[in-house]
Structure formats: structure tokens, C-alpha cells
LOSE-657128 format. One record per residue: x, y, z of N, C-alpha, C in turn; residue in one letter. Coordinates in steps of 0.02 Angstrom, whole numbers, padded with zeros to 5 digits, always signed. Each point is the difference from the previous one (the first is absolute). Example, Ala and Ser with C-alpha at 12.3 -4.5 7.8 and 13.67 -1.06 7.14 Angstrom:
residues 2
+00660-00284+00390-00045+00059+00000+00045+00060+00000A -00018+00053-00036+00042+00059+00003-00039+00055+00037S 
***
This chain:
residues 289
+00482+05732+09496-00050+00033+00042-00043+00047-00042X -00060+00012+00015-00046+00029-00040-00016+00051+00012X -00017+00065-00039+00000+00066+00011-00033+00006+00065X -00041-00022+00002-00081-00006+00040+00062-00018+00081X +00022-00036-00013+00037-00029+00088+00057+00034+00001X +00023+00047-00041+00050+00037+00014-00048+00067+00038X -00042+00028-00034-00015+00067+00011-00032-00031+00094X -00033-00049+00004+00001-00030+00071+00036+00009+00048X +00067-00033-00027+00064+00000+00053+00017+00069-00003X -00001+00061-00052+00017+00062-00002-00058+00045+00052X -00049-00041+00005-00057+00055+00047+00012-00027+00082X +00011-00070+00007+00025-00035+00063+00061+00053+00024X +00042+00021-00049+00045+00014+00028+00004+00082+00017X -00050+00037-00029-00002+00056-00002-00036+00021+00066X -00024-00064+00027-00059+00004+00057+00059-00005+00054X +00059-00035-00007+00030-00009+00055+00060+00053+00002X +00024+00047-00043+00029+00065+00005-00051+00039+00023X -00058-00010-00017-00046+00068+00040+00014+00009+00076X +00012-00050+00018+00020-00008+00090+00044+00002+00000X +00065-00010-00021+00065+00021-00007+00012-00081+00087X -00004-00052-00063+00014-00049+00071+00040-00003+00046X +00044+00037+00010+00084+00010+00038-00018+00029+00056X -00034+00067+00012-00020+00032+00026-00058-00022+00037X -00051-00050-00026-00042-00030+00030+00030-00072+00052X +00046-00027-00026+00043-00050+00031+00040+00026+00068X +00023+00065-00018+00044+00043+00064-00059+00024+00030X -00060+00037+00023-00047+00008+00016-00055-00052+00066X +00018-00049-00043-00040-00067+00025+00056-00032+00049X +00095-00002-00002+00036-00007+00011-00005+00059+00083X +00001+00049-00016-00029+00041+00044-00013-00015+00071X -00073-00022-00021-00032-00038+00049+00040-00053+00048X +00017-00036-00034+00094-00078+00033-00010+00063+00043X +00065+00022-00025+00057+00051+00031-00026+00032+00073X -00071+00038+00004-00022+00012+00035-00016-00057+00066X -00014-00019-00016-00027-00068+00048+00088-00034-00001X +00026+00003-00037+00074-00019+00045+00034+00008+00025X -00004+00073+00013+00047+00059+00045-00054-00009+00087X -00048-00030-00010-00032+00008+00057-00006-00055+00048X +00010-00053-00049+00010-00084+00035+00018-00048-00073X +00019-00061+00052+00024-00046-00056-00034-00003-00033X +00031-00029-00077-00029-00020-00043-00035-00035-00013X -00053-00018-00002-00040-00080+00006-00060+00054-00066X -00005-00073-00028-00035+00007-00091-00060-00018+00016X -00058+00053+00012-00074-00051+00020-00027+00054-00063X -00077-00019+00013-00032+00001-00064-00023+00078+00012X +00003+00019+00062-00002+00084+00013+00039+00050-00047X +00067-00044+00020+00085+00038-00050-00053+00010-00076X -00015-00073-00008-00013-00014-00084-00063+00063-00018X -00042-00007+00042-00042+00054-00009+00017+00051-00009X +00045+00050+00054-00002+00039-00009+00059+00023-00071X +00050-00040-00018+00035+00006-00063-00052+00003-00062X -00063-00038+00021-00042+00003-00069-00027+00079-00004X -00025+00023+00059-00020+00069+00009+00025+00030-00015X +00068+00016+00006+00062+00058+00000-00016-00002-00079X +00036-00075-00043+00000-00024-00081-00047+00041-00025X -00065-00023+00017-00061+00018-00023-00031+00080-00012X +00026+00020+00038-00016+00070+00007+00036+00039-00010X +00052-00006+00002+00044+00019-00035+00011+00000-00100X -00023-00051-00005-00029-00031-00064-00028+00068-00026X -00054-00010+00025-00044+00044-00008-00003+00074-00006X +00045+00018+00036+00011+00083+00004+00049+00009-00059X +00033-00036-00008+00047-00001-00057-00059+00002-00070X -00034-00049+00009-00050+00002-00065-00032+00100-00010X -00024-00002+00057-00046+00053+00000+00053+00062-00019X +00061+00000+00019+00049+00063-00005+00023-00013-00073X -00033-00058-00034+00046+00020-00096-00077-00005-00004X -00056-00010+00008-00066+00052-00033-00005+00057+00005X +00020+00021+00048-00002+00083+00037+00057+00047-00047X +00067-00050+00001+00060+00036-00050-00002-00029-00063X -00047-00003-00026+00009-00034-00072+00011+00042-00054X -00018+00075-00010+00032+00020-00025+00053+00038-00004X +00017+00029+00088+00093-00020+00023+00027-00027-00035X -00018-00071+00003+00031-00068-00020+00024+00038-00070X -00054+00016-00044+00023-00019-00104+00024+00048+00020X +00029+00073+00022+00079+00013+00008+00046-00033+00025X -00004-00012+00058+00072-00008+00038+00014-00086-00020X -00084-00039-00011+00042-00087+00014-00054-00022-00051X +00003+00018-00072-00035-00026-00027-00004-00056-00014X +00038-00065+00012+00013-00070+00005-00047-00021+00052X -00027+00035+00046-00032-00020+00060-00085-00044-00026X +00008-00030+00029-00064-00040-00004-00078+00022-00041X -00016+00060+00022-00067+00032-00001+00024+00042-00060X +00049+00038-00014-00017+00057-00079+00053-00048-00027X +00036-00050-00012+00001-00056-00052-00042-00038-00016X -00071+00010+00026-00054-00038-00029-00007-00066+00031X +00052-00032+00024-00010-00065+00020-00047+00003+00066X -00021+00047+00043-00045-00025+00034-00036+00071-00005X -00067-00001+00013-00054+00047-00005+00000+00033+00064X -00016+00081+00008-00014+00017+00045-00058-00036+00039X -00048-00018-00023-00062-00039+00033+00008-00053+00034X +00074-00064-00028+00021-00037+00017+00026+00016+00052X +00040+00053+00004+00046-00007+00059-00029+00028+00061X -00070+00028-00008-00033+00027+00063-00046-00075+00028X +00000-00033-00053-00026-00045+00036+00030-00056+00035X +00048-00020-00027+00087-00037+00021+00021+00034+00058X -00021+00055+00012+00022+00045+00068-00061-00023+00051X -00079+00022-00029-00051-00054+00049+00024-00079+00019X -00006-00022-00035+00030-00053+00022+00041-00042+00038X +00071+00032-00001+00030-00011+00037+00002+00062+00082X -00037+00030-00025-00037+00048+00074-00042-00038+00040X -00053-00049-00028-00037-00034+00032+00034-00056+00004X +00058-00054-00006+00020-00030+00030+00066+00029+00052X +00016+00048-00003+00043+00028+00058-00037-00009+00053X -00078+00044-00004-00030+00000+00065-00046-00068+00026X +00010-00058-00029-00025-00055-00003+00060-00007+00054X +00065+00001-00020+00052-00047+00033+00001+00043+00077X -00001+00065+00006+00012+00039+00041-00063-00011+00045X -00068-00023-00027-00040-00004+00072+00021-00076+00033X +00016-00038-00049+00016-00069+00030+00046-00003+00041X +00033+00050-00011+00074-00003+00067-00034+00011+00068X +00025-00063+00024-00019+00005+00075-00079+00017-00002X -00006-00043-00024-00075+00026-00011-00051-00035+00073X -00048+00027+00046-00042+00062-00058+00047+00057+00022X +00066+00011+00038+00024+00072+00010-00001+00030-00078X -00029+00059-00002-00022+00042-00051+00030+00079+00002X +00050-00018+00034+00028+00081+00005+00035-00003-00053X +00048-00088-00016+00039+00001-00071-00033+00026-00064X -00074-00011-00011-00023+00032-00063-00011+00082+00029X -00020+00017+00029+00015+00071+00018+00053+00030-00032X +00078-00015+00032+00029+00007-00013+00040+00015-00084X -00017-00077-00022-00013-00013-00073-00047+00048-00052X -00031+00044+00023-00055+00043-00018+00043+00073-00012X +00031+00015+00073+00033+00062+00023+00069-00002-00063X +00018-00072-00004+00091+00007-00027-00054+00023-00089X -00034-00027-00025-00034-00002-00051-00041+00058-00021X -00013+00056+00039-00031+00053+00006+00055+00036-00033X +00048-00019+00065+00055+00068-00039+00028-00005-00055X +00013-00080-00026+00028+00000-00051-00051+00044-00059X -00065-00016-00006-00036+00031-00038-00001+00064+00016X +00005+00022+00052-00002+00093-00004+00073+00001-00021X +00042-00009+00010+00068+00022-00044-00007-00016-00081X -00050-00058-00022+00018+00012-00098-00049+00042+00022X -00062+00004-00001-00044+00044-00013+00002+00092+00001X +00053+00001+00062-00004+00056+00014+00060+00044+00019X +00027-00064+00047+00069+00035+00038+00071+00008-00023X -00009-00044-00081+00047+00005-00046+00035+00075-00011X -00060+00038-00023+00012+00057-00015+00006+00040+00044X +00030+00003+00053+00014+00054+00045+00079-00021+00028X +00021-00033-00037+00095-00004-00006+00028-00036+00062X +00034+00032+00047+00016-00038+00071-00056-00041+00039X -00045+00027+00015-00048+00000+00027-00025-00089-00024X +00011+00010-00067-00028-00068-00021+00060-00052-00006X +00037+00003+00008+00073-00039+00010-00004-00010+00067X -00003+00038+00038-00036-00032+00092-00057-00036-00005X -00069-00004-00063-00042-00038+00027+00033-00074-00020X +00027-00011-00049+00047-00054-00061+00036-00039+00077X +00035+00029+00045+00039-00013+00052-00040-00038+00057X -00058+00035+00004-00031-00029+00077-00024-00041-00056X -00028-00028-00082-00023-00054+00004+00020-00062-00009X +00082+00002-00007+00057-00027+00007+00009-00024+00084X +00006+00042+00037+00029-00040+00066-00061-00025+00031X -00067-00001-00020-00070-00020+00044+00011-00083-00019X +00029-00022-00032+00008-00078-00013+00055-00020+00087X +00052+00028-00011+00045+00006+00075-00058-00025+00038X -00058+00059+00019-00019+00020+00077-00042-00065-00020X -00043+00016-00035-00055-00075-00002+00050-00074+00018X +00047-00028-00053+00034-00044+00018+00000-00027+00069X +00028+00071+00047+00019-00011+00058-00073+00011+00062X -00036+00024-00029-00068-00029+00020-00006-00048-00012X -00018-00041-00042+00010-00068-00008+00007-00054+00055X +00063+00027+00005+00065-00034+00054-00021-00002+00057X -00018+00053+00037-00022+00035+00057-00017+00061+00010X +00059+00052+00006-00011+00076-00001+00061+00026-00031X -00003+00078+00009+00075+00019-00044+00052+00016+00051X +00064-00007-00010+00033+00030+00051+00057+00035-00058X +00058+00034+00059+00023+00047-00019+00054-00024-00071X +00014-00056-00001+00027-00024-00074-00051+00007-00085X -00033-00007+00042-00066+00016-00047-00015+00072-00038X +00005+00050+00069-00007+00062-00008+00062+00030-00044X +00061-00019+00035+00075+00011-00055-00001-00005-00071X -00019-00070+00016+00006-00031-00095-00054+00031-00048X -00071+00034+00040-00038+00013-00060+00021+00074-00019X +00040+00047+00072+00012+00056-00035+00064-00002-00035X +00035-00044-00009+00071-00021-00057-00055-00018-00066X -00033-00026+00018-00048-00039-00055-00029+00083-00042X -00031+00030+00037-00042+00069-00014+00039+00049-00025X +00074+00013+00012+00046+00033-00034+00012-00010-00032X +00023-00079-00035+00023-00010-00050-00041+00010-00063X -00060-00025+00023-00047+00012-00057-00018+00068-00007X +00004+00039+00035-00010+00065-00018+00045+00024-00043X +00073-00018+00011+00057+00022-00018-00005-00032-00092X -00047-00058-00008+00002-00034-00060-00059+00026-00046X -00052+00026+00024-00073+00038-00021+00060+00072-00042X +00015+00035+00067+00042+00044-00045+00038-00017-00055X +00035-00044-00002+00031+00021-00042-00043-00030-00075X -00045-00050+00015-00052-00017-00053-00039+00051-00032X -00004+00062+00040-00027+00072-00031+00048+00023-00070X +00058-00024+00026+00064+00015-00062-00003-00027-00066X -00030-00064+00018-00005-00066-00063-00085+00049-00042X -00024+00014+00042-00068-00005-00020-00017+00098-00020X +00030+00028+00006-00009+00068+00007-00012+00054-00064X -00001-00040-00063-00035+00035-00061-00078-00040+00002X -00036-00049+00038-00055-00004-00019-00013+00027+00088X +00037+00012+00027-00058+00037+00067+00017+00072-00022X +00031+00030-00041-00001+00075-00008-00087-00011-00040X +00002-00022-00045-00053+00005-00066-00081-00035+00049X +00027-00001+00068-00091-00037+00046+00022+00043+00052X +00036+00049+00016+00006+00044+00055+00020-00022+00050X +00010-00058+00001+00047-00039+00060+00075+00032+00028X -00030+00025+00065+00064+00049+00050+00046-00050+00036X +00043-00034-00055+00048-00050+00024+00063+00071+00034X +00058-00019+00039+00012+00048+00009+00069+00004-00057X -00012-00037-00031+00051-00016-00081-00014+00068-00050X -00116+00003+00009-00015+00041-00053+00008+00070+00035X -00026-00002+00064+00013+00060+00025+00074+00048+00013X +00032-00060-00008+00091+00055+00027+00067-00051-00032X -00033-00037-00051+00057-00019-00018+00026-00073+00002X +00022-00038-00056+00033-00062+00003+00056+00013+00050X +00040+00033+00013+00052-00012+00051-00013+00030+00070X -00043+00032-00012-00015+00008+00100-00063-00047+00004X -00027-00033-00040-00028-00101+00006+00062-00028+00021X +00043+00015-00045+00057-00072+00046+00036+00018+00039X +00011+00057+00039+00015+00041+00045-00038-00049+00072X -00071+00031+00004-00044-00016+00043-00035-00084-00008X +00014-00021-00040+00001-00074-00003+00062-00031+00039X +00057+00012-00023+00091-00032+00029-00037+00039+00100X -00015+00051-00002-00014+00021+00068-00031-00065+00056X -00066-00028-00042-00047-00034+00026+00046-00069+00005X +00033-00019-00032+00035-00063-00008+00045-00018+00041X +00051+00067+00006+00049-00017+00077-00042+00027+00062X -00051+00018-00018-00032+00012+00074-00015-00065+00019X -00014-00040-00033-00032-00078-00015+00055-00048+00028X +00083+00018-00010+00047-00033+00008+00010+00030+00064X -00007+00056+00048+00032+00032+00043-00055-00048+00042X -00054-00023-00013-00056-00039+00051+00043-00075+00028X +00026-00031-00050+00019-00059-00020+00041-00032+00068X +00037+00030+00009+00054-00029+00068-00047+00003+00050X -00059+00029+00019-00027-00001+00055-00038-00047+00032X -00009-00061-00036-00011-00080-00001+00027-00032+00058X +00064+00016-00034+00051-00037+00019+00060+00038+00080X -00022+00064-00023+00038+00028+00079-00073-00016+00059X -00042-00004-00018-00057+00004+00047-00019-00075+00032X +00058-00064-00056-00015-00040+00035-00065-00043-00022X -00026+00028-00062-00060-00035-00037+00001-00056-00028X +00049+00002-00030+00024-00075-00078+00055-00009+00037X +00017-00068-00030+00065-00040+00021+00049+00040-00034X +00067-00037-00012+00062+00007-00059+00009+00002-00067X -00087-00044-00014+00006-00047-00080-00038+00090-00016X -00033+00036+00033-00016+00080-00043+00045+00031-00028X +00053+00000+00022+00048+00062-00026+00030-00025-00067X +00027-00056-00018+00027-00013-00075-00054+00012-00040X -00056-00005+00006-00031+00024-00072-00050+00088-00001X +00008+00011+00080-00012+00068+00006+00045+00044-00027X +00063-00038+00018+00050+00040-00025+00012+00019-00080X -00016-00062-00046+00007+00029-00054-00082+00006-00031X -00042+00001+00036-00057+00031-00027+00035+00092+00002X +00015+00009+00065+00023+00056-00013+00046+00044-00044X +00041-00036-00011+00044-00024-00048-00034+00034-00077X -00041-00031+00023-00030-00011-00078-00040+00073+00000X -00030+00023+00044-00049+00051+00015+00076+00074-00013X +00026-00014+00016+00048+00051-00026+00033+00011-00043X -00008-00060-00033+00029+00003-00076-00051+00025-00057X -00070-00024+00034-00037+00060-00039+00001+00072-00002X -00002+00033+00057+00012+00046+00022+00055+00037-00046X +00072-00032+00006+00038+00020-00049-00029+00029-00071X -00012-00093-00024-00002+00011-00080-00061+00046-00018X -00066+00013+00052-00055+00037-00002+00032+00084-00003X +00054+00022+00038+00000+00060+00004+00065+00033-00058X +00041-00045+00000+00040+00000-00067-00038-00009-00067X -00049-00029-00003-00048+00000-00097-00059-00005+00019X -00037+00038+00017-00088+00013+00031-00037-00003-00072X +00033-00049-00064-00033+00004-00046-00091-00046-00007X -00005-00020-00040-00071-00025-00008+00016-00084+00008X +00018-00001-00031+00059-00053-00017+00043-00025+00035X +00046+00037+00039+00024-00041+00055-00019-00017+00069X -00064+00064-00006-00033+00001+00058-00061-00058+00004X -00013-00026-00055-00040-00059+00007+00025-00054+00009X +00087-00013-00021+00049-00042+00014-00006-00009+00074X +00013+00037+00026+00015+00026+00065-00063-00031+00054X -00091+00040-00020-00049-00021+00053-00008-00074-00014X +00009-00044-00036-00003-00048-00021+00065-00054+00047X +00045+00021-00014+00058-00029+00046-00014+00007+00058X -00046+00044+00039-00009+00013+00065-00045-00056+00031X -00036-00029-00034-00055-00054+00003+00063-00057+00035X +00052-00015-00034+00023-00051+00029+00045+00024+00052X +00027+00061+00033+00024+00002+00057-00064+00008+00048X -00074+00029-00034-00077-00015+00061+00028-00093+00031X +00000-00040-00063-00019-00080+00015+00053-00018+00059X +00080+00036-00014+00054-00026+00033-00022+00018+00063X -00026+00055+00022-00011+00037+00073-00067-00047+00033X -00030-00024-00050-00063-00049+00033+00034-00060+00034X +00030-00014-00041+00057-00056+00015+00043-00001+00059X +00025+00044-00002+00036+00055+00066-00047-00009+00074X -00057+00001-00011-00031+00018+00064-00038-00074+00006X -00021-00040-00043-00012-00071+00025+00061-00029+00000X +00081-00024-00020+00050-00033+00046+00012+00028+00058X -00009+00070+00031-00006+00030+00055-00036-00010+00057X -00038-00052-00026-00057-00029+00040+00035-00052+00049X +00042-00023-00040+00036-00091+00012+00043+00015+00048X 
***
């Protein structure tokens, strides 16, 4: 292979960590979930749409939040895409257009001409940009905007579908805790380059361990939601085995988070949380059946 098609496949790939694809996959996944808590499952090209939207724009805010933290980044993640050189700040604002203008491509087509979905698509996309732009730096505050732009895939989804009902409403505030509970403790991972940009994580303001204090807080608040599915009569039987050890799992962070609130284990830690998010998605579509 030739220098020339290596440094290629090295910029291809630097383009697709800028979105951090996992997160764009659970996002777009989102959307399912929503629309499956509200009626059966049936795969039409609406679902597909709106998964491209969620993907897409999501994509995108991710791009725009490592231009905005790029030099965050060459402290805390200098491997990251944009201050390793492999992709240009210019690049990635435009890789963020891009996949901005096909989000809202897919989002007016839904149900089209109903146009409240790009509305909508506008509103979830607003905030994401006022949180890098702005709402980052004001600590909690911006860990709640990180949250509502996390569960707006839920509500849309289930627009989609029809309307939202009260399974809907449950799962996005389990959904909204957890991620809050995971923003915190990402203040921990990240908290020598938000001291040095003034960023009021509440890590920089009061401390790595009252971060994992008030993070483990947000997390079993997240698990104390969880049974209410299922006593209320929402999801079948097939919810509780993997609710159960999502929870499971949500408390074992908790543990190892408040026992070593290091840099290091605490990135062990928000990282592992990603796959008890996927198990609980999981959780609430066999719940459907």
C-alpha cells in the first residue's frame, strides 16, 4: 500500500472518530425505540428516515463539539482527530455542514409534506449547538442540555409512530439521568483542560470526588425509575432480565466510580456505561413483545 492510500485510509478514518460512530448508531437507534414503546414494530421508510436524522445530526454536533474543543482536546485527548492533525478544523466544520444538511433533508421527508419533523430536527440541533458553543461552560446546566439532546430521539421516534405516551415519558427520563449521571462524571476524565478554558464542570468547581459523588447520585436515580415499566404494566416479562442487569451494571459503576474517582478509572468507567445505555435500549424494545 502506498503512502499516498495510507494517509487516505488514515484521514477516512479520522473523519469517522470525529462522530464518534457508536453514539451516532445509539442516537439513530433512539428513534426504533421510541416508535416501539408506542406501537408495533413495523420497518417503513419513516423509521429509516428518521434513524438517518437522529445519525446525521448527531454526526454533526459531534463534529462541531471537537472544533469548538480542539484545544481541550491537545490536553485532555490529544489522539483525537482535529489536534492530531489528521483532520482540519475547516474540515470538520464542514463534515458537520454536511451531514446537517442531510439530517434535515431526511427529517422534512418524514411524512412528508408534515414539516413539524424538520422543526423539530432544527429545535434537537439548536440545542446541541448552544451546548458546544456555549452551554458547555456553565457545568450542570450543560450536562442537562447533553440529556434533553439525548432523549429528543425517544420523543421524535415515537412521533413517528403516532404520539408519546407514558412509556415514552419513563424511558426518556431513565434515559436523561443516566446521561447526566455520565456527562458528570466525563467532567472527571476531562478536568485539567476545562480548568485551563474555564469550564465550571462541577469536577473543576468542587472536586473529582463530589463529581463522582453527584454522578453515582444521577445513576441510581436512573435505576430507582427502572421498575416503573413494569409495575405500571407498560412492557411485558422479556424487560426485566436485561433491565435488571443494565442495572446491575449501572451500580457497579457507581461502586468502582466512588471507590477510585481517578482519571483513569473514571474513563474506564463512562465508557463501560455506553454498554449498559445499549442493554437498557434493548430492555425497552423486548418489552414491547
Amino acid at each position: 500500500m502506498t503512502d499516498a492510500k495510507m494517509r487516505e485510509m488514515e484521514k477516512v478514518g479520522g473523519f469517522l472518530r470525529l462522530i464518534r460512530p457508536l453514539n451516532c448508531v445509539m442516537m439513530g437507534f433512539g428513534v426504533i425505540v421510541g416508535a416501539s414503546l408506542v406501537s408495533s414494530l413495523d420497518f417503513s421508510i419513516d423509521l429509516l428516515l428518521g434513524f438517518i436524522t437522529s445519525f446525521t445530526l448527531t454526526g454533526a454536533s459531534m463534529a462541531i463539539n471537537d472544533y469548538y474543543d480542539r484545544d481541550i482536546d491537545a490536553v485532555n485527548e490529544p489522539k483525537r482527530p482535529i489536534p492530531s492533525g489528521t483532520v482540519t478544523p475547516k474540515g470538520a466544520l464542514v463534515f458537520a455542514l454536511l451531514l446537517s444538511i442531510i439530517g434535515f433533508v431526511a427529517s422534512a421527508a418524514t411524512n412528508f409534506p408534515d414539516f413539524s419533523y424538520v422543526v423539530a430536527a432544527a429545535i434537537a440541533w439548536t440545542v446541541s449547538v448552544t451546548y458546544v458553543t456555549r452551554g458547555k461552560r456553565t457545568g450542570l446546566a450543560g450536562n442537562f442540555l447533553v440529556s434533553t439532546c439525548v432523549v429528543i430521539p425517544f420523543i421524535y421516534g415515537s412521533f413517528v409512530a403516532q404520539a408519546p405516551e407514558l412509556s415514552v415519558v419513563l424511558f426518556s427520563a431513565i434515559a436523561f439521568l443516566s446521561n447526566t449521571g455520565r456527562e458528570i462524571a466525563k467532567g472527571i476524565v476531562d478536568v485539567e483542560g476545562d480548568k485551563a478554558q474555564n469550564i465550571h464542570t462541577i469536577a473543576v468547581l468542587h472536586g473529582e470526588k463530589t463529581a463522582a459523588v453527584a454522578s453515582s447520585v444521577f445513576f441510581l436515580l436512573a435505576v430507582a425509575l427502572t421498575p416503573l415499566p413494569w409495575i405500571l404494566k407498560l412492557v411485558s416479562p422479556y424487560y426485566l432480565a436485561l433491565v435488571i442487569l443494565t442495572d446491575a451494571g449501572l451500580i457497579w459503576s457507581c461502586v468502582s466510580l466512588l471507590r477510585d474517582y481517578s482519571r483513569e478509572n473514571t474513563r474506564k468507567v463512562k465508557n463501560l456505561i455506553l454498554l449498559w445505555f445499549v442493554i437498557g435500549l434493548l430492555a425497552f424494545i423486548l418489552g414491547t413483545f
